[in-house]
SETOR-913322 format. One line per 5 residues: number of its first residue (from 1); their letters; for each residue y, z, x negated of N, C-alpha, C. Coordinates in steps of 0.1 Angstrom, whole numbers, always signed. Atoms other than C-alpha are relative to their C-alpha. Example, Ala and Ser with C-alpha at 12.3 -4.5 7.8 and 13.67 -1.06 7.14 Angstrom:
BEGIN
1 = as = -12,+0,-9,-45,+78,-123,+12,+0,-9  -11,+0,+9,-11,+71,-137,+11,+8,+8
This chain:
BEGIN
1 = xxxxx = +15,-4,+1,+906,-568,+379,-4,-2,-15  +6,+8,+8,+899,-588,+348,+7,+13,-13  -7,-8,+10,+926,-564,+329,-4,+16,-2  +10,-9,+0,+910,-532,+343,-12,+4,-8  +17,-1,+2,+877,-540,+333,+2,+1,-16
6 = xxxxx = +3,-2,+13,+885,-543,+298,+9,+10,-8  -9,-11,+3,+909,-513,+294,-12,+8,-4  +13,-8,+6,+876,-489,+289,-5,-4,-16  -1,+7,+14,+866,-511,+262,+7,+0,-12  -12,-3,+12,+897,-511,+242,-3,+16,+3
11 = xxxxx = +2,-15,+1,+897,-476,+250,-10,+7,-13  +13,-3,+4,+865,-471,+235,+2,-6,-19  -5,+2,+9,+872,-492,+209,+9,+10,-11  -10,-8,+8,+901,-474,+194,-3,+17,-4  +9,-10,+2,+880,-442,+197,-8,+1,-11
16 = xxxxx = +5,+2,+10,+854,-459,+174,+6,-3,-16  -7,-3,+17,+881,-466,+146,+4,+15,-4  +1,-7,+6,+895,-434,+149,-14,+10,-6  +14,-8,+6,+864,-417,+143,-7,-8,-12  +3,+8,+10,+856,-442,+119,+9,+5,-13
21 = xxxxx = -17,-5,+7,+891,-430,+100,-2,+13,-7  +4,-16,+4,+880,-394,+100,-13,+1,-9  +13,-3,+5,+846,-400,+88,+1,-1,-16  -7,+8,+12,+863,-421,+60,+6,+8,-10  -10,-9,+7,+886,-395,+48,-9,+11,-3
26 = xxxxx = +12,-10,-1,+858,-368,+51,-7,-4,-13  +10,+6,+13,+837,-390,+27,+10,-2,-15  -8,-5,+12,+862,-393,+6,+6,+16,-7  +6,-18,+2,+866,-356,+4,-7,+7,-5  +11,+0,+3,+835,-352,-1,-4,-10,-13
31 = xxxxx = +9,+10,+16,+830,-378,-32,+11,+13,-7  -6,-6,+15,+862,-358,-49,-5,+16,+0  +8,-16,+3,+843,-323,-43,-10,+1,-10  +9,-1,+13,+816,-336,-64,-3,-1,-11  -3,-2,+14,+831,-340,-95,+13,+10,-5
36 = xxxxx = -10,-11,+1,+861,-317,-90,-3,+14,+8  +6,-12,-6,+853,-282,-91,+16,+7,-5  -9,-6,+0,+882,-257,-88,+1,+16,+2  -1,-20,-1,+890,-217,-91,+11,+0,+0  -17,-4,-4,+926,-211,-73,-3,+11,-7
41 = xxxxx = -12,-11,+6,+931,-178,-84,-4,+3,-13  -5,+1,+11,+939,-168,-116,-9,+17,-5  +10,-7,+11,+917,-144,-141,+13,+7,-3  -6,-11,+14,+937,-112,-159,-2,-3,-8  +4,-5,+10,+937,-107,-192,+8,+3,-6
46 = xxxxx = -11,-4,+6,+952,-85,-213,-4,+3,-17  -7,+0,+8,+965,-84,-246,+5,+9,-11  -6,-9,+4,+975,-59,-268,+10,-3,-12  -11,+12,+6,+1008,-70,-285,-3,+6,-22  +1,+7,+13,+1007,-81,-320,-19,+1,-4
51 = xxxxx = +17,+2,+4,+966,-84,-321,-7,-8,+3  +1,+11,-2,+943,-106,-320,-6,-1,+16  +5,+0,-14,+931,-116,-283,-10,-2,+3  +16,+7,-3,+895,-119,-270,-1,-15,+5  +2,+12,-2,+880,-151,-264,+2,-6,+16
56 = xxxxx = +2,+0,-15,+892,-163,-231,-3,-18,+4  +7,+12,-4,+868,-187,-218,+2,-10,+7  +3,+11,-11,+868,-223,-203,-9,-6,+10  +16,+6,-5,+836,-225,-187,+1,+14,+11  +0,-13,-7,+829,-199,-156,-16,+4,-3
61 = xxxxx = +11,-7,+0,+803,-173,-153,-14,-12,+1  +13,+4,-5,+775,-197,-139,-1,-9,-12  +3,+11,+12,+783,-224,-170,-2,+6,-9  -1,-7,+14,+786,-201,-196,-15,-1,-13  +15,+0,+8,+747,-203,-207,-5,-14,+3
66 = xxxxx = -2,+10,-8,+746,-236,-188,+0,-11,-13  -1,+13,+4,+740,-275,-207,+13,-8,+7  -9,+6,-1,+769,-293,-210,+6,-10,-5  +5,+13,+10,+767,-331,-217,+17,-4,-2  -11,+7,+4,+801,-345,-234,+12,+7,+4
71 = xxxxx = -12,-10,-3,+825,-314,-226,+13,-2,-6  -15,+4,+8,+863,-321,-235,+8,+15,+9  -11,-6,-5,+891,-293,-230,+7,+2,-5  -15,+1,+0,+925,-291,-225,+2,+10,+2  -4,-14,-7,+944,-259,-223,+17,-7,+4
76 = xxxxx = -18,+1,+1,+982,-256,-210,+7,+15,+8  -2,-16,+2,+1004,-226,-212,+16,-1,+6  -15,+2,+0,+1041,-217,-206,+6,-8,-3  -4,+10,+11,+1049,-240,-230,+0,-14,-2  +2,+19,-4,+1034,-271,-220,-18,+2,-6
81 = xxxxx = +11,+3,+9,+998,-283,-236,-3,+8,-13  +5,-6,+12,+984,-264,-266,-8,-6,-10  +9,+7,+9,+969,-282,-296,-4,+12,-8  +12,-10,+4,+941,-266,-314,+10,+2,-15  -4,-4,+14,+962,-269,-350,+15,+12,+8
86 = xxxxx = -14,-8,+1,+991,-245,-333,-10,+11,-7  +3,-7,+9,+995,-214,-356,-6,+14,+5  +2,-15,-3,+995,-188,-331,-10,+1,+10  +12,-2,-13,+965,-202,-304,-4,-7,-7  +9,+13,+6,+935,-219,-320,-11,+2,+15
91 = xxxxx = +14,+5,-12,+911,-237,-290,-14,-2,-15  +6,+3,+6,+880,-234,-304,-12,-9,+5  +11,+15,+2,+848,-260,-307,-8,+1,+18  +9,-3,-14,+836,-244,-271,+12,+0,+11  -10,-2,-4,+871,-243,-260,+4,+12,+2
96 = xxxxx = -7,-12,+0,+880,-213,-263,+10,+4,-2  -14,-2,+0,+911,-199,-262,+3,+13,-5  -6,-9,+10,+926,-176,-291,+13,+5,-6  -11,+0,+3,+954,-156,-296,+0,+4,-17  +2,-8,+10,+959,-145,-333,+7,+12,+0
101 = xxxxx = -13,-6,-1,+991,-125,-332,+7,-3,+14  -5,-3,-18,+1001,-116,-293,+12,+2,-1  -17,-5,-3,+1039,-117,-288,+2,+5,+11  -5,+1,-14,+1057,-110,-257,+3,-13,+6  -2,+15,-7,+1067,-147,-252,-8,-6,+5
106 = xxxxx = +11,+9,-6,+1033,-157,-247,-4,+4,+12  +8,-5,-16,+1025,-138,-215,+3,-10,+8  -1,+14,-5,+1018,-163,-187,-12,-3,+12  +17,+10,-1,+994,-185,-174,-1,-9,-5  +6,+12,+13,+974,-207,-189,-11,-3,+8
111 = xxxxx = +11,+6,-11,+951,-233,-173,-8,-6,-8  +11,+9,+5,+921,-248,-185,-6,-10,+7  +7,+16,-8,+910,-283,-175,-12,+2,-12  +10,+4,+7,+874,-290,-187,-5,-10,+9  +4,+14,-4,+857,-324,-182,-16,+4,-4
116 = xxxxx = +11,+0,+10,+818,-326,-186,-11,-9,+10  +11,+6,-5,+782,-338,-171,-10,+6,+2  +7,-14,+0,+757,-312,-162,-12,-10,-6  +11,+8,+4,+732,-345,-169,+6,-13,-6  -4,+11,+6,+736,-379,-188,+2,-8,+9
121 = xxxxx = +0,+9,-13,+728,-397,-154,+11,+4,+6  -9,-2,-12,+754,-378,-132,+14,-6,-6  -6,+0,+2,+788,-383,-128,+11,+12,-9  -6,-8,+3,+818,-365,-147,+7,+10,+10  -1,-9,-10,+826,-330,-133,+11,+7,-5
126 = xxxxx = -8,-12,+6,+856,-309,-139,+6,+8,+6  -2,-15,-3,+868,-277,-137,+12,+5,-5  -17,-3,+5,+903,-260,-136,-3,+13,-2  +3,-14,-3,+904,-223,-145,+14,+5,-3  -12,-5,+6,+935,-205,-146,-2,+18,-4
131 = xxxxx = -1,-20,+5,+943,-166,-164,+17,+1,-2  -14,-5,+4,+973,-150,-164,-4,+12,-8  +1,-8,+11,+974,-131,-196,+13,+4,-1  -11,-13,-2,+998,-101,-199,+1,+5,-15  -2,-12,+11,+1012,-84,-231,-3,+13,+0
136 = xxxxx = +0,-20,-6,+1004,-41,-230,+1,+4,-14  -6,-9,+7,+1014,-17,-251,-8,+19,+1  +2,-12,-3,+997,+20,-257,+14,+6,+6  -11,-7,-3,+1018,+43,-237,+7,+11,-9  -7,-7,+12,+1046,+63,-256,-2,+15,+1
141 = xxxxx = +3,-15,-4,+1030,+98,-256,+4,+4,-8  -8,-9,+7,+1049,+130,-268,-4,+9,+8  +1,-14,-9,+1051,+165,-261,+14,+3,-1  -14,-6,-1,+1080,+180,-251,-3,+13,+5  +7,-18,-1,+1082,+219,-254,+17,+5,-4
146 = xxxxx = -14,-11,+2,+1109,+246,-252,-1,+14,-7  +3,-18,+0,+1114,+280,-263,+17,+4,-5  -10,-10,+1,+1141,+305,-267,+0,+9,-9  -2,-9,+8,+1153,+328,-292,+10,+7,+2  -10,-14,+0,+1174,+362,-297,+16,-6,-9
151 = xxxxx = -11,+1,+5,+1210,+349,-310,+9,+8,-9  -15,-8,+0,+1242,+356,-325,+9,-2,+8  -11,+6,-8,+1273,+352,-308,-1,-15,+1  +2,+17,-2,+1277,+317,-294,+7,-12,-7  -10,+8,+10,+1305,+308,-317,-5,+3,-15
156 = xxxxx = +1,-3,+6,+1287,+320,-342,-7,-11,-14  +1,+14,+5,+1282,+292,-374,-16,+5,-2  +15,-2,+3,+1245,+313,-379,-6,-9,+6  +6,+10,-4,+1231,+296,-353,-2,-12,+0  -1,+12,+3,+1240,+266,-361,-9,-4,-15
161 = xxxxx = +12,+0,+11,+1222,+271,-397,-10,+4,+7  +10,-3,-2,+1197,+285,-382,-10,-8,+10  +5,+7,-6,+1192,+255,-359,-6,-9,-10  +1,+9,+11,+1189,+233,-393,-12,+5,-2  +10,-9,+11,+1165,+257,-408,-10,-3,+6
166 = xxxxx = +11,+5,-9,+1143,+254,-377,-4,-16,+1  +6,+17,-1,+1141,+214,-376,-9,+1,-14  +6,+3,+15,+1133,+216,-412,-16,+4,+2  +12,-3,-2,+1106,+239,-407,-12,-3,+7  +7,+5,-6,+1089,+224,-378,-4,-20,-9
171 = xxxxx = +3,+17,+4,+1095,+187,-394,-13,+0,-14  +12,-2,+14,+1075,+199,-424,-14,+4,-3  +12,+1,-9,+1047,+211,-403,-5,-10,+3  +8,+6,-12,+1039,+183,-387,-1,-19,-9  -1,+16,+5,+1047,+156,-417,-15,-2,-6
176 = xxxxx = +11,+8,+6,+1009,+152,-431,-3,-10,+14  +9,-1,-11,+1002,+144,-392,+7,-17,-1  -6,+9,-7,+1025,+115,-389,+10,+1,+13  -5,-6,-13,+1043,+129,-361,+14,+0,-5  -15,+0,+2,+1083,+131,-358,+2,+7,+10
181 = xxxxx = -7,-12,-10,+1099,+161,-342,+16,-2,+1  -18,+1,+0,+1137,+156,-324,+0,+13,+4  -7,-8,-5,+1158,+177,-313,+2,-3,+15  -8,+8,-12,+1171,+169,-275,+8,+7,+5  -7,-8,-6,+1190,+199,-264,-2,+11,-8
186 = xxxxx = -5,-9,+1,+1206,+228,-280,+10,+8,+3  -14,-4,-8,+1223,+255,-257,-2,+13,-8  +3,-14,+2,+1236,+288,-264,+3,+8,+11  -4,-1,-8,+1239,+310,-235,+3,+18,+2  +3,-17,-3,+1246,+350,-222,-9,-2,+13
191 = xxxxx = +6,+2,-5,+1218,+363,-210,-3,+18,+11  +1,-15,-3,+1218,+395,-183,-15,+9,+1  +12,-5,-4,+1189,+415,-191,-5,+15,+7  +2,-11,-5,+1172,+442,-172,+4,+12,-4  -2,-16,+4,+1174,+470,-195,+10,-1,-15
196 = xxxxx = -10,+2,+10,+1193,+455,-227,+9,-9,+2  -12,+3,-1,+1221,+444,-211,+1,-11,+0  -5,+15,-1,+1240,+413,-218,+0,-1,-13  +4,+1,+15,+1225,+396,-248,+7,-22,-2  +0,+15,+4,+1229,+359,-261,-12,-4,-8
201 = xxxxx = +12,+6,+1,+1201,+332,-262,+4,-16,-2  -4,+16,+1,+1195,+298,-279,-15,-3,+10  +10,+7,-5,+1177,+276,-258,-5,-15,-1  +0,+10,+10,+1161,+249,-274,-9,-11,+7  +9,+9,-7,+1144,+215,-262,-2,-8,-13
206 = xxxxx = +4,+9,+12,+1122,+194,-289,-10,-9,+10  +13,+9,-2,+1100,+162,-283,-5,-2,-12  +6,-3,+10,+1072,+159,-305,-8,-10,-1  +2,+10,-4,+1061,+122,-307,-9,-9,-15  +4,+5,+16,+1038,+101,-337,+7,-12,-1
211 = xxxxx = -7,+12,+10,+1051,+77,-358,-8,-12,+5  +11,+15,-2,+1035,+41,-346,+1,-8,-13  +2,+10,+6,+1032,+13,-365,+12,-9,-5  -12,+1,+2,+1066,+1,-361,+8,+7,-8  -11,-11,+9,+1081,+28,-377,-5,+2,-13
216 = xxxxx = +5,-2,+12,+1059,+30,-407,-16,-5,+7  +18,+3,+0,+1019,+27,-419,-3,+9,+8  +7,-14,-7,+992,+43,-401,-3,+7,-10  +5,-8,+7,+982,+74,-419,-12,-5,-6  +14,+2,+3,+945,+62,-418,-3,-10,+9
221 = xxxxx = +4,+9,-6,+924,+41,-400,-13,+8,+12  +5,-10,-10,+900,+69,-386,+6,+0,+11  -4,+0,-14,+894,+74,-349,+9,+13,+2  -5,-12,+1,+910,+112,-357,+15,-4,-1  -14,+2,+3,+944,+93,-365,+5,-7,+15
226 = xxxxx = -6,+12,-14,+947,+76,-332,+12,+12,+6  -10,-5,-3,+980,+89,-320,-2,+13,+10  -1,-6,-7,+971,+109,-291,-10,+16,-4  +4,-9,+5,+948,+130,-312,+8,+4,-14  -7,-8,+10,+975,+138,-340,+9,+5,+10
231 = xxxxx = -7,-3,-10,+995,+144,-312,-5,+19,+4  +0,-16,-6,+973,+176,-301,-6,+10,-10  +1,-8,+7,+970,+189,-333,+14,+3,-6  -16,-4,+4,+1008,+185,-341,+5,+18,+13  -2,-11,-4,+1005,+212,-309,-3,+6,-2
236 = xxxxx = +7,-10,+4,+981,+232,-320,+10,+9,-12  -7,-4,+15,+1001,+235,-355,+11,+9,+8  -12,-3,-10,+1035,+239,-329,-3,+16,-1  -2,-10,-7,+1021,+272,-310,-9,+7,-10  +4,-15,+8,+1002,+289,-340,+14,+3,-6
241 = xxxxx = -14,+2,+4,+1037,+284,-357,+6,+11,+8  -9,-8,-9,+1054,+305,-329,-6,+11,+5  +6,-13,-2,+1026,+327,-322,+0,+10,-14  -1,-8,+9,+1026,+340,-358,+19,+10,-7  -14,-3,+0,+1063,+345,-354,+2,+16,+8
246 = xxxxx = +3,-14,-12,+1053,+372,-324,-8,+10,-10  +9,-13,+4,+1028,+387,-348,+11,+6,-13  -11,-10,+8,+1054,+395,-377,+9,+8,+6  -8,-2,-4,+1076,+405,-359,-8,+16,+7  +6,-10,-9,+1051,+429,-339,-5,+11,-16
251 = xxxxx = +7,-7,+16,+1041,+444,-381,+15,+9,-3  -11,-2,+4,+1081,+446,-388,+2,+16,+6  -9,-12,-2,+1093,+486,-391,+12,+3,+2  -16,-5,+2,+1128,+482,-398,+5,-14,+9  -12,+5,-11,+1158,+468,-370,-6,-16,-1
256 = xxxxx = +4,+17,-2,+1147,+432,-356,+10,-7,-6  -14,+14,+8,+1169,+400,-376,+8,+1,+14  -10,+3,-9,+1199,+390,-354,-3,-12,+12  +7,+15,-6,+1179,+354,-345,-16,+5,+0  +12,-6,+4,+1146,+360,-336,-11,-10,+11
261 = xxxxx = +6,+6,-13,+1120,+341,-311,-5,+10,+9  +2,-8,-14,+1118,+355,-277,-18,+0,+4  +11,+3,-4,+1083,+360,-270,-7,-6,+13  +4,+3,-13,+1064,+341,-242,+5,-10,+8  -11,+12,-6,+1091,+313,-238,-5,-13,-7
266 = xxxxx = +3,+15,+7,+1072,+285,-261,-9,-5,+18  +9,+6,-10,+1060,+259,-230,+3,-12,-8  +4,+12,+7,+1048,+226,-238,-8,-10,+11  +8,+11,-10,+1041,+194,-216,-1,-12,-8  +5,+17,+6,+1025,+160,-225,+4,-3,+12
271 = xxxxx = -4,+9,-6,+1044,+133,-213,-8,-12,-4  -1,+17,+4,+1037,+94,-215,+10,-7,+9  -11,+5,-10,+1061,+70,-206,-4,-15,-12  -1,+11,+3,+1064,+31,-210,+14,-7,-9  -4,+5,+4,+1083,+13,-234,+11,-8,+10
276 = xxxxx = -6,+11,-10,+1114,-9,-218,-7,-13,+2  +8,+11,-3,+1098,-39,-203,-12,-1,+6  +13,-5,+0,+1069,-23,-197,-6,+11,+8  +2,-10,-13,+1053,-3,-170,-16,+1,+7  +16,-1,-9,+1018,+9,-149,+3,-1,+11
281 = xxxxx = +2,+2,-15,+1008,-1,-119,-17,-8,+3  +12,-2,+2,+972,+4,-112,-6,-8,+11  +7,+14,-12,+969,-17,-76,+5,-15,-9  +1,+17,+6,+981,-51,-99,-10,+1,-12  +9,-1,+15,+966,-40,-130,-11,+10,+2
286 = xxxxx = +15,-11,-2,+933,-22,-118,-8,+1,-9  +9,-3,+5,+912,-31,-146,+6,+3,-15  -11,+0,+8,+943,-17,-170,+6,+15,+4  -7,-10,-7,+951,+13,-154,+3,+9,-6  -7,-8,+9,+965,+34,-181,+10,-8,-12
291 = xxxxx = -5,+8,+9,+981,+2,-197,+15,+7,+0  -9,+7,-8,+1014,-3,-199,+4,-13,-4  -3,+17,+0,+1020,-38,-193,+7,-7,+2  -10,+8,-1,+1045,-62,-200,+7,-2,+21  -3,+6,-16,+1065,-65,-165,+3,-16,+4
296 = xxxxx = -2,+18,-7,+1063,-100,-145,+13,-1,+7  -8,+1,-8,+1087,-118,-132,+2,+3,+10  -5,-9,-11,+1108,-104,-103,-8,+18,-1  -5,-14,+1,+1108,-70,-120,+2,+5,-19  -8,-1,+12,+1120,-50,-147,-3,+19,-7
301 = xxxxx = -5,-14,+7,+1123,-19,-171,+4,+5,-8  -13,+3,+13,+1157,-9,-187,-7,+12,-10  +5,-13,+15,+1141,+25,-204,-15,+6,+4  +16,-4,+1,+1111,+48,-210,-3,+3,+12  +6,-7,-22,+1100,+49,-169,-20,-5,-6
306 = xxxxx = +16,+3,+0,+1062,+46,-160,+0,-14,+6  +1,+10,-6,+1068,+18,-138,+11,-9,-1  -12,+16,-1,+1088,-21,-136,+2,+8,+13  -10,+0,-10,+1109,-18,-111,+1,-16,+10  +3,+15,-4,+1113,-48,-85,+15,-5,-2
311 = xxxxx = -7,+6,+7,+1140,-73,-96,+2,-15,+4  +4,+8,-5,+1139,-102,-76,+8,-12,-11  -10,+10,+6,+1170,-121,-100,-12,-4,-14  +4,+5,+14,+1148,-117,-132,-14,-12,+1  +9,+10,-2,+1126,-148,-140,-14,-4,-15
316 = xxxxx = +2,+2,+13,+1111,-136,-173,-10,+10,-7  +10,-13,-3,+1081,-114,-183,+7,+12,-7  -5,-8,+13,+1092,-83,-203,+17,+6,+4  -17,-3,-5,+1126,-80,-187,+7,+17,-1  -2,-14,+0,+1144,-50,-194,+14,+4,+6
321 = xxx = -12,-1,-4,+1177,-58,-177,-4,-6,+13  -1,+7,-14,+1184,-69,-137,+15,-6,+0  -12,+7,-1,+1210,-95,-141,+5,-8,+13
């Protein structure tokens, strides 16, 4: 009876600790919420390689204009910790975080711990912020354009000068621009025509690409030199070039040359394509969506594609091999 009776009690008892237990851990919970403030996910920002990097902030939107009594920050990167005297990231007096000169090695994340007091009375409050900062690269735009011409025989060494003659001329066109014209394909072929028979034809493929920065100076500094606008005057130059070819030729009295351009066969597309390592993708990189941007780990890109590729082995940003 005696043991009965106080079985409820214990009962009850051991109810009131655990609920005691829970309330405990809760309050504790609750004390570290109010000095630890936190932002899991991670901020973009991009980069553009070798330049300097915008200011990427330690403080969030709501602190940004915000009093901030005895503020201290730490940054840390791939690398480990960052001191304000490194040569290539200076933290500035607000904490800021600066790149001077953007490599590839730096892509990453990078976390910022800040410490502070919104008041002199309260307690110390801090704040984690992380960014994954990305390397990008303008994309490698060219034109690539064809056309055909009236031949000699296909063994014939003319054409072969007369393939020379043609680089020259086009290259020399297009050198105030900064621009570099290849070659990529020279065929010769027979060709059965409707009413003049069986003739032979060269058929020619050129890309038509500017010179960056790596390869030499810029021309200028004007917004008119930005690559994609010498770019569509190097075409312009291209098809008056080949249309005034149609108009001599349309003046000429006496027997057409042997080599001649075929009228109507100059075509011309703008490409872009990404650098190896480097690739678009507009659902990760949405606010980048013409970048191309270093590729993250687990993926890759060995040549000029638009997109990384997935790569599960690689562990490295930039990757241009799947080992």
């Amino acid at each position: 009876m005696e043991a009965s009776a106080l079985g409820p009690a214990r009962r009850g008892r051991r109810r009131t600790r655990a609920a005691g237990s829970l309330l405990s851990r809760a309050a504790i919970l609750l004390f570290i919420s109010a000095f630890l403030v936190r932002v899991p996910s991670s901020v973009k920002v991009y980069v553009m390689l070798h330049q300097k990097s915008p200011h990427v902030l330690c403080v969030t939107q709501r602190l940004r204009n915000a009093e901030l009594i005895d503020p201290s920050f730490q940054w840390h990167g791939p690398k480990g910790k960052i001191v304000s005297e490194n040569r290539t990231a200076q933290i500035t007096s607000t904490g800021s975080l600066v790149f001077q000169n953007f490599e590839e090695s730096m892509s990453g994340i990078y976390t910022c711990f800040l410490e502070y007091k919104p008041t002199v009375e309260e307690i110390v409050k801090r704040l984690q912020l992380k960014y994954a900062i990305y390397a990008y690269r303008e994309p490698h735009y060219y034109y690539q354009f064809t056309a055909r011409y009236h031949a000699a025989p296909c063994n014939s060494i003319y054409n072969i000068s007369f393939e020379k003659k043609l680089i020259q001329i086009l290259s020399k066109l297009l050198l105030d621009l900064s621009c570099e014209i290849s070659l990529l394909k020279s065929e010769c072929h027979h060709v059965k025509m409707q009413r003049a028979g069986l003739q032979n034809e060269l058929f020619f493929t050129f890309s038509v690409s500017s010179l960056d920065t790596e390869k030499g100076p810029k021309p200028c500094t004007d917004h008119n030199c930005e690559p994609s606008k010498r770019l569509f005057k190097a075409k312009n130059l291209i098809e008056r070039f080949f249309n005034q070819q149609v108009e001599i030729l349309g003046r000429r009295a006496e027997q057409l040359p042997e080599i001649y351009y075929i009228e109507g066969t100059l075509q011309m597309v703008w490409i872009n394509r990404c650098f190896p390592g480097y690739g678009m993708n507009v659902q990760q990189h949405p606010k980048c969506p013409e970048c191309c941007v270093i590729c993250s780990p687990g993926s890759y890109n060995p040549r000029d594609g638009i997109h990384c590729l997935q790569c599960n082995s690689s562990l490295v940003y930039g990757a241009k091999t799947c080992l």
